[in-house]
Backbone as JSON Lines, residues from 0, in Angstrom:
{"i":0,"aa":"X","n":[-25.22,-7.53,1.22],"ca":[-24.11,-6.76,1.72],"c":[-24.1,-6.85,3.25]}
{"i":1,"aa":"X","n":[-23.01,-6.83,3.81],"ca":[-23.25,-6.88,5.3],"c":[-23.27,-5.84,5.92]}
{"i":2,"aa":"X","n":[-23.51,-5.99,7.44],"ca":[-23.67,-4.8,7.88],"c":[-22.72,-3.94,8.06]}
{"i":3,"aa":"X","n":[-22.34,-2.63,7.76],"ca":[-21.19,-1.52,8.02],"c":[-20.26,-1.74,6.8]}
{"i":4,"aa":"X","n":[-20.56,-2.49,5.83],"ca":[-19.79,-2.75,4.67],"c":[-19.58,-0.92,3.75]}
{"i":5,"aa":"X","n":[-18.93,-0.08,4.57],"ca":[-18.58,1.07,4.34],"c":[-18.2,1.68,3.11]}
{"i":6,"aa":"X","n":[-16.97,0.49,2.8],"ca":[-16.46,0.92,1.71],"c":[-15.39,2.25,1.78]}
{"i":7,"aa":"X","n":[-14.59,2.57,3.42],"ca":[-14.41,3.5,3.54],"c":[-12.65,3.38,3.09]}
{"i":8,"aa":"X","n":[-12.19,4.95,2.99],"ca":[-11.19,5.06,1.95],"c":[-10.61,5.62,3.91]}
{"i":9,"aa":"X","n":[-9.58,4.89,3.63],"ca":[-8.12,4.39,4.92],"c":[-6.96,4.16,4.09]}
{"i":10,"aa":"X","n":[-5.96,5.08,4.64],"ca":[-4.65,4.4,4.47],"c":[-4.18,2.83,5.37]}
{"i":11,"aa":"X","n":[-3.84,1.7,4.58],"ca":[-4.15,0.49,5.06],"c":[-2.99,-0.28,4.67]}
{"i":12,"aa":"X","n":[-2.34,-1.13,5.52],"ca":[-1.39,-1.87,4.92],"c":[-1.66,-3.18,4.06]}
{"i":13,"aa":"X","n":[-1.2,-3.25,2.7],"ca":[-1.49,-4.21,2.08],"c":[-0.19,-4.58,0.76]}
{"i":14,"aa":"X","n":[-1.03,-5.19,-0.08],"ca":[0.62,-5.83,-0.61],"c":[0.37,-5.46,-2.43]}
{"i":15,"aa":"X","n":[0.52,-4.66,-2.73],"ca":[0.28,-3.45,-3.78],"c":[1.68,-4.51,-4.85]}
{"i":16,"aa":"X","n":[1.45,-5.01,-6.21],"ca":[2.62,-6.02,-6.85],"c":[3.18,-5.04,-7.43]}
{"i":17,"aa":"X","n":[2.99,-3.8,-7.7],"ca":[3.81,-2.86,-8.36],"c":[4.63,-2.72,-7.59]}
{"i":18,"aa":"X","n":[5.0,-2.9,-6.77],"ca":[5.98,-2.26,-5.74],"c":[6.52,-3.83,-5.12]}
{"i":19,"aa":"X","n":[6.0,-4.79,-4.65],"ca":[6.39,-5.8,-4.33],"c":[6.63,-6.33,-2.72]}
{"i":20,"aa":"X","n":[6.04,-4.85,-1.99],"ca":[6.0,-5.2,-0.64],"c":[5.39,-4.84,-0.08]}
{"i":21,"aa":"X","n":[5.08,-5.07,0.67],"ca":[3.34,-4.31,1.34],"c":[4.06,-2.98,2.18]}
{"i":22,"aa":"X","n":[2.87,-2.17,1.97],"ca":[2.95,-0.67,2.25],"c":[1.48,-0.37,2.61]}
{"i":23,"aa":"X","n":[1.41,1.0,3.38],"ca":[0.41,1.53,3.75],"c":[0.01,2.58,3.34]}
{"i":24,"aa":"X","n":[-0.78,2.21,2.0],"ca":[-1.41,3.53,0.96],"c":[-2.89,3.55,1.16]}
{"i":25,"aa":"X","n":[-2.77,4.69,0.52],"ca":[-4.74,4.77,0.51],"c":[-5.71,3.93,-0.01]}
{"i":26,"aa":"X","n":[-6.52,3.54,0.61],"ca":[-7.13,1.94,-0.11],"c":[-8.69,1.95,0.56]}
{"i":27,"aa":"X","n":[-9.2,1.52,-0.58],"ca":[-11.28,1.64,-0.38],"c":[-11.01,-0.29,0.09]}
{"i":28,"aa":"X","n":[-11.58,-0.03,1.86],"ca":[-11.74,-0.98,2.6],"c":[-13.32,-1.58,2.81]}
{"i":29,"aa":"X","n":[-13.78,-2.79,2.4],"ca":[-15.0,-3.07,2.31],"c":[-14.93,-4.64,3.65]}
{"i":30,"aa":"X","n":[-15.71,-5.02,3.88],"ca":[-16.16,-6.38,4.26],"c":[-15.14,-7.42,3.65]}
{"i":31,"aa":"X","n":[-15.0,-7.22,2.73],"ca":[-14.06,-8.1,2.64],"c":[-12.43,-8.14,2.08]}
{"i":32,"aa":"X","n":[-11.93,-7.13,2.43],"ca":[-10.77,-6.63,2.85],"c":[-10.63,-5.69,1.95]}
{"i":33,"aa":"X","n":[-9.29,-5.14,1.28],"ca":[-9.24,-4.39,0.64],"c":[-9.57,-4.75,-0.81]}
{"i":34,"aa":"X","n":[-10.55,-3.41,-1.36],"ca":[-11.16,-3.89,-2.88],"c":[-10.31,-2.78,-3.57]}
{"i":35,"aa":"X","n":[-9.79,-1.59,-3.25],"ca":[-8.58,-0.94,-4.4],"c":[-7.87,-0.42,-3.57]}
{"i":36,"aa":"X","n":[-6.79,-0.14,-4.05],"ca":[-5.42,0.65,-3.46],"c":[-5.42,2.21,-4.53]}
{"i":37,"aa":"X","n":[-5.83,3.08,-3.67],"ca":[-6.19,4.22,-4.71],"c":[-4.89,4.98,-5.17]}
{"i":38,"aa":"X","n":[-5.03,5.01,-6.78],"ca":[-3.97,5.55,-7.22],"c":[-3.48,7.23,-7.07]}
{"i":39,"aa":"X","n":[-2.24,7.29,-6.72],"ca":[-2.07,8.88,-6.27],"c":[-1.31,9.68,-6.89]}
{"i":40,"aa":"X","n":[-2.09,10.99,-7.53],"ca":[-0.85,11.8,-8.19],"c":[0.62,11.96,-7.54]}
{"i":41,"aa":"X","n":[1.68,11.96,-7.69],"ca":[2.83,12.09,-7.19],"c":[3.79,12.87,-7.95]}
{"i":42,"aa":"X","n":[4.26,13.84,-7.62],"ca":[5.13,14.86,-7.74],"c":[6.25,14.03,-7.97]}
{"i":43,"aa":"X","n":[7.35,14.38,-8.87],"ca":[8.3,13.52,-9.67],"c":[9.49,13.41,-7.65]}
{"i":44,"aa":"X","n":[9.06,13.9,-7.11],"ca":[10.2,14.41,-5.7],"c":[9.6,13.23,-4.85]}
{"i":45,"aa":"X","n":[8.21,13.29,-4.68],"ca":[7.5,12.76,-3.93],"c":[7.89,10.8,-4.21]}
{"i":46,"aa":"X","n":[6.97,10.81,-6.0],"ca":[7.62,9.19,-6.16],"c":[9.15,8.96,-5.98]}
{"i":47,"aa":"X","n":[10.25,9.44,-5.97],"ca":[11.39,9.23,-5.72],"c":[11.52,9.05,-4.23]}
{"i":48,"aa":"X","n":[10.97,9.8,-3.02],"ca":[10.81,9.3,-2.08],"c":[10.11,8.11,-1.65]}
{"i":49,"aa":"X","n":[8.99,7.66,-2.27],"ca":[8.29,6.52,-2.11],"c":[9.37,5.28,-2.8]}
{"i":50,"aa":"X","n":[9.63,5.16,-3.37],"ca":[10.92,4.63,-4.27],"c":[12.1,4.46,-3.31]}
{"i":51,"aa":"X","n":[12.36,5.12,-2.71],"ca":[13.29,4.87,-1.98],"c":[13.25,4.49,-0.88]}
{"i":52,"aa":"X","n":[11.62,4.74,-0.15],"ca":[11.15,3.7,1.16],"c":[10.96,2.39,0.13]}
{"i":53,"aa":"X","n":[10.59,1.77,-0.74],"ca":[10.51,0.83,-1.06],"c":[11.58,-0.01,-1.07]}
{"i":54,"aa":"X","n":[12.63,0.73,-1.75],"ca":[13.5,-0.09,-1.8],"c":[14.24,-0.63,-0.57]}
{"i":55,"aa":"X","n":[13.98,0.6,0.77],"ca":[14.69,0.44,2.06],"c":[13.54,-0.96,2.96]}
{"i":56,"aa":"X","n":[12.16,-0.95,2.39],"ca":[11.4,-1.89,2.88],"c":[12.35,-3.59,1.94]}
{"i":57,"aa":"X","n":[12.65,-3.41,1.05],"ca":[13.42,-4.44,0.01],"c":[14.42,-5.09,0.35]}
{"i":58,"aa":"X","n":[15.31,-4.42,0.82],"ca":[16.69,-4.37,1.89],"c":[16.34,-4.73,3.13]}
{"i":59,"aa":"X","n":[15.43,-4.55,3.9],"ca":[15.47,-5.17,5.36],"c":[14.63,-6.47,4.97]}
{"i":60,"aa":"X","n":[13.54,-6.7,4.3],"ca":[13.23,-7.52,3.56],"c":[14.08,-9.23,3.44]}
{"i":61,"aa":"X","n":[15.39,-8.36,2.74],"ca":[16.41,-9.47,2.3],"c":[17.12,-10.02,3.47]}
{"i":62,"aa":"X","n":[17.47,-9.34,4.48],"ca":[18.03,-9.34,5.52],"c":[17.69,-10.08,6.53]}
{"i":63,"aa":"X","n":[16.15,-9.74,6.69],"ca":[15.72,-10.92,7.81],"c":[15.79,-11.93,7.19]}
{"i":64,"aa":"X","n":[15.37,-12.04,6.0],"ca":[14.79,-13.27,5.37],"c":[16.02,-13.92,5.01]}
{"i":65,"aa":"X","n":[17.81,-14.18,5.26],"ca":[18.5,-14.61,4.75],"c":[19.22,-14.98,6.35]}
């Protein structure tokens, strides 16, 4: 294991396929980059807001990229 290989839990940007675009969720960060994206209870209000930054990350997404 290397040295400082922590394993520490950071909100971190990474590229989560349920969702399809990288976002900055809570995620156990080791040596060698991120090893989980920790799953989070969400209030039916809450995922509808996350849902809807996604989709607004989706849309600018398309935009540059066209």
């Amino acid at each position: 294991m290397a040295l400082r290989d922590e394993r520490a839990a950071i909100p971190i940007g990474s590229f989560p396929s349920e969702f399809g675009v990288t976002l900055s969720l809570p995620s156990v960060v080791g040596h060698a980059g991120v090893l989980e994206v920790m799953q989070m209870e969400l209030s039916s209000q809450e995922r509808s807001a996350l849902e809807r930054s996604v989709e607004g990350l989706r849309n600018a997404l398309q935009r540059v990229g066209n």
